[in-house]
C-alpha positions in Angstrom: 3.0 2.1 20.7 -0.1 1.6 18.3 -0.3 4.1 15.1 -4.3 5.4 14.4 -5.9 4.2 11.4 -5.2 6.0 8.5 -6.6 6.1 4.4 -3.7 5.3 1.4 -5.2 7.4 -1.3 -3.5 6.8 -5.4 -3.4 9.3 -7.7 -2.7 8.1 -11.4 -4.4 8.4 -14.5 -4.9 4.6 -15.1 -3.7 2.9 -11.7 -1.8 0.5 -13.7 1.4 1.3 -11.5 -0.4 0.8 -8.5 -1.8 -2.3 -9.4 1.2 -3.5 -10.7 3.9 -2.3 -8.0 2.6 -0.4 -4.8 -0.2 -2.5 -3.7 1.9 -5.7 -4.4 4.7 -4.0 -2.3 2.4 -3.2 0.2 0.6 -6.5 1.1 4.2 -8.1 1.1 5.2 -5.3 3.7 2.2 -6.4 5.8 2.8 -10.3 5.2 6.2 -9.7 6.9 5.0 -7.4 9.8 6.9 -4.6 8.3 3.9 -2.4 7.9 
C-alpha cells in the first residue's frame, strides 16, 4: 500500500538537535528501508 508524500517540518530555536540526532536518525531509517 503506498503512503502520499508528506513535509517533516522542525521546530527548535537553533536546530542543533536536529542536525545532530533526528535527521541522522532519519536517513539511517531510510538506508535500511524502515522509513
Amino acid at each position: 500500500m503506498a503512503v502520499p508524500a508528506c513535509d517533516f517540518t522542525v521546530f527548535g530555536g537553533t536546530g542543533d538537535l536536529a542536525l545532530r540526532k533526528l535527521l541522522p536518525g532519519l536517513y539511517q531509517r531510510e538506508r535500511q528501508h524502515n522509513l
